[in-house]
C-alpha positions in Angstrom: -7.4 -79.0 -54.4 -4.9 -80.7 -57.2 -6.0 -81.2 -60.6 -6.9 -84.6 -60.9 -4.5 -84.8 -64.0 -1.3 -85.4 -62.9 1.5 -83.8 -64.4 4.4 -86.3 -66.1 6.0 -83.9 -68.2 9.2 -84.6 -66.4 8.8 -88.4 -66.3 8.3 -88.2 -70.1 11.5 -86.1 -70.6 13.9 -88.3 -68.0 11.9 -91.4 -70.0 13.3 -90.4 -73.6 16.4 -88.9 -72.5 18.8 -91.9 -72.2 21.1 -90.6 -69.7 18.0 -89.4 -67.0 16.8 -92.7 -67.5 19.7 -94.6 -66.5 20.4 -92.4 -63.4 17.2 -93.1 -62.3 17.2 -96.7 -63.0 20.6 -96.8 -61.0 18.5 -95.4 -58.0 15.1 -96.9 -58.5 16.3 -100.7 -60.2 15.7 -101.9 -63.4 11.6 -101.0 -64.4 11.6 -97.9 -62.0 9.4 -96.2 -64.8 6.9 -99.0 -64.6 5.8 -97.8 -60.8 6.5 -94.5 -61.4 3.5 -92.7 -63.0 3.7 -88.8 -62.1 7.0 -86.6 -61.4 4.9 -86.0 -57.8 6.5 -89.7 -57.4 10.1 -89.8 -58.2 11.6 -87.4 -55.7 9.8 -89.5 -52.8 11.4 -92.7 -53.7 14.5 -91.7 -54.7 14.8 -89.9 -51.0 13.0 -93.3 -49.2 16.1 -95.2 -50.9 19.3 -92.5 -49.1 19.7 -94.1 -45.9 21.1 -90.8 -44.5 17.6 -89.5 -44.8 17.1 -90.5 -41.5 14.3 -87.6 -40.3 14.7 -88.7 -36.9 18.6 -88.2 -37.0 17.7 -85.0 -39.0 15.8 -83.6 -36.4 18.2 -85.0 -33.8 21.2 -83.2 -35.1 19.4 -80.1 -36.5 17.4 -79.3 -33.3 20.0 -80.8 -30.5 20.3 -77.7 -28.4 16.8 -77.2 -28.2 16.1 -81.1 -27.3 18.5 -80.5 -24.9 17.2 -77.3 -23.0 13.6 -78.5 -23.3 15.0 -82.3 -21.7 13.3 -83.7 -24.5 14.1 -87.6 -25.5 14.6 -89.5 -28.8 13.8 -93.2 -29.6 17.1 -95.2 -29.4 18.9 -95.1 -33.3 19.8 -98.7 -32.9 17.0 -100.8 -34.6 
C-alpha cells in the first residue's frame, strides 16, 4: 500500500526554481501548481497534454505485425 503522505519534494524544488516553474507552466497554463499537489501528478498531465501520446496509435504501430498475424482490428483513428 502507498504512504498516505504524498511525496512533493520535487513539486517544491520545480516551485522555487524559476526556470522548472516556467517550463511547467508553459505545458500546464498559468496556475498549473495550484492543481498540482504531489510529483505522482505532474508526469500524468504533462503526457495527457502531447497529442502524440496517442496509446492506441502506440500500440497500433508498436504491435502492427502481430495485429496483423492475429487479424486483430483497431477502432477507426478518425474521431
Amino acid at each position: 500500500m502507498l504512504p498516505a503522505e504524498h511525496d512533493n519534494s520535487s513539486v517544491d524544488k520545480c516551485k522555487a526554481d524559476a526556470q522548472c516553474r516556467a517550463v511547467v507552466e508553459g505545458q500546464l497554463g498559468s496556475g498549473a501548481f495550484d492543481i498540482v499537489t504531489s510529483s505522482r501528478e505532474l508526469l500524468p498531465l504533462m503526457f495527457a497534454l502531447d497529442a502524440s501520446h496517442d496509446l492506441v496509435e502506440l500500440v497500433r504501430t508498436r504491435y502492427a505485425e502481430d495485429v496483423a498475424a492475429g487479424s486483430f482490428e483497431f477502432p477507426s483513428s478518425s474521431t
